[in-house]
C-alpha positions as CSV (number, residue, x, y, z in Angstrom):
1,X,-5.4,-9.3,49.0
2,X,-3.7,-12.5,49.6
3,X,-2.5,-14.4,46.3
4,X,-4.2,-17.9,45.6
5,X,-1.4,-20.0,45.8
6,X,-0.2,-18.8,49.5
7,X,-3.7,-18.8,51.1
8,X,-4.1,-23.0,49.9
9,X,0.1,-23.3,51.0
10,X,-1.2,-22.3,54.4
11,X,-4.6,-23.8,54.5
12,X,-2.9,-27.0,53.5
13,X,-0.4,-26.2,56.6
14,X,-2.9,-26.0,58.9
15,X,-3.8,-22.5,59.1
16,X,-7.8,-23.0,59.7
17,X,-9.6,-19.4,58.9
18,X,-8.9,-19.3,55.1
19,X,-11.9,-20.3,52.3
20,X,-10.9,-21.0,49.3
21,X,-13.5,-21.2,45.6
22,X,-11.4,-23.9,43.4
23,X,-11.9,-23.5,39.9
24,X,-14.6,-24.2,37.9
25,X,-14.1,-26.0,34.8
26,X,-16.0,-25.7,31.7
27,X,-16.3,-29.4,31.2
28,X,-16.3,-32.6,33.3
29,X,-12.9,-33.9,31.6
30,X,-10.7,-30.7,32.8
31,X,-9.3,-30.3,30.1
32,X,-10.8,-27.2,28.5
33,X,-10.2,-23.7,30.3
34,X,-11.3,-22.9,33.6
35,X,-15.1,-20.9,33.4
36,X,-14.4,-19.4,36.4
37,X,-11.0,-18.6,38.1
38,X,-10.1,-19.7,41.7
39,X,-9.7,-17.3,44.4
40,X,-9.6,-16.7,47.6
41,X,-12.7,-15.9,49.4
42,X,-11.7,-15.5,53.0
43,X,-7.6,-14.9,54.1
44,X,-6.0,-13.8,57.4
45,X,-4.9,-10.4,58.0
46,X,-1.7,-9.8,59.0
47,X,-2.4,-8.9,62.6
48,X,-3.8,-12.6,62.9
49,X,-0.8,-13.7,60.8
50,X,1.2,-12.8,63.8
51,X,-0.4,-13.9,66.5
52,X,-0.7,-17.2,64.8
53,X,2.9,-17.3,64.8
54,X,3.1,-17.1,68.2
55,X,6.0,-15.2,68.1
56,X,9.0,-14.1,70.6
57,X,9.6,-10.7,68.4
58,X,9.4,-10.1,64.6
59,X,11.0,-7.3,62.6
60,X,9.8,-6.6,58.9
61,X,12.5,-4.5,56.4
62,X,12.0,-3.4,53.1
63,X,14.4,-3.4,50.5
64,X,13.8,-2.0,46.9
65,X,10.5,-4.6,46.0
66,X,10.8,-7.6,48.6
67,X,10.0,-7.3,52.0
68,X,11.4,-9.6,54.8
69,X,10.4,-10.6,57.8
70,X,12.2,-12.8,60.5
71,X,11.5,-13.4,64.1
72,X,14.2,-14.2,67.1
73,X,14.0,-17.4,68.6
74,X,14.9,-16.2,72.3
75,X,17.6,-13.7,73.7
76,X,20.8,-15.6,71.9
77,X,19.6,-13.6,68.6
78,X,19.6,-16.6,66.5
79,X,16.9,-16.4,63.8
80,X,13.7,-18.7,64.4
81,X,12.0,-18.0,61.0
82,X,12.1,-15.9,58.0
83,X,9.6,-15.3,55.4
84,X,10.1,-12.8,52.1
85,X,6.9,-11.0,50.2
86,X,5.7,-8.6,47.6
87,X,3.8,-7.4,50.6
88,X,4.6,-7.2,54.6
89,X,1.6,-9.4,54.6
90,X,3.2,-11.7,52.2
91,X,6.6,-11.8,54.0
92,X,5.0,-12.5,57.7
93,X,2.3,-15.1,55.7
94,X,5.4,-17.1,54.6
95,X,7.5,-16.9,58.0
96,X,4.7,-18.7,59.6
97,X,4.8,-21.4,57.0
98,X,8.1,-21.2,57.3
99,X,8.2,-21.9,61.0
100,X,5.9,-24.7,61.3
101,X,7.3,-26.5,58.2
């Protein structure tokens, strides 16, 4: 499940196959609490993550709670893009933001 928060970052960067429920407030002034919570009702898996990204190669590590993920920009090794997660969906979700940002 993809976070609220990183499915409207990349909605609002373009990415085109995400739905989104705002919240609902409780009265027209929005200032009392939220009656129902936004979520997300439709977010990209990480398969179409990466062939979003259109990338040359990607590697995703672990390392105690974070993962990272980075992709090579062409044979010189030189990093293109690098995203960090909770998740390996997270991590590759924020490398593509990160690369067309």
């Amino acid at each position: 499940i993809m976070n609220y928060e990183l499915a409207k970052q990349l909605k609002e960067n373009g990415y085109k196959d995400i739905e989104l429920q705002e919240g609902i407030w409780n009265s027209p002034s929005k200032q009392d609490y939220l009656a129902v919570e936004p979520k997300v009702l439709k977010y990209p898996t990480m398969e179409e993550l990466i062939e979003a990204s259109e990338l040359v190669s990607l590697d995703l590590l672990e390392s105690s709670d974070t993962w990272l993920a980075f992709s090579m920009a062409d044979s010189t090794g030189k990093t293109k893009a690098t995203g960090h997660g909770k998740t390996p969906s997270e991590a590759v979700a924020k490398l593509w933001l990160n690369k067309i940002l």
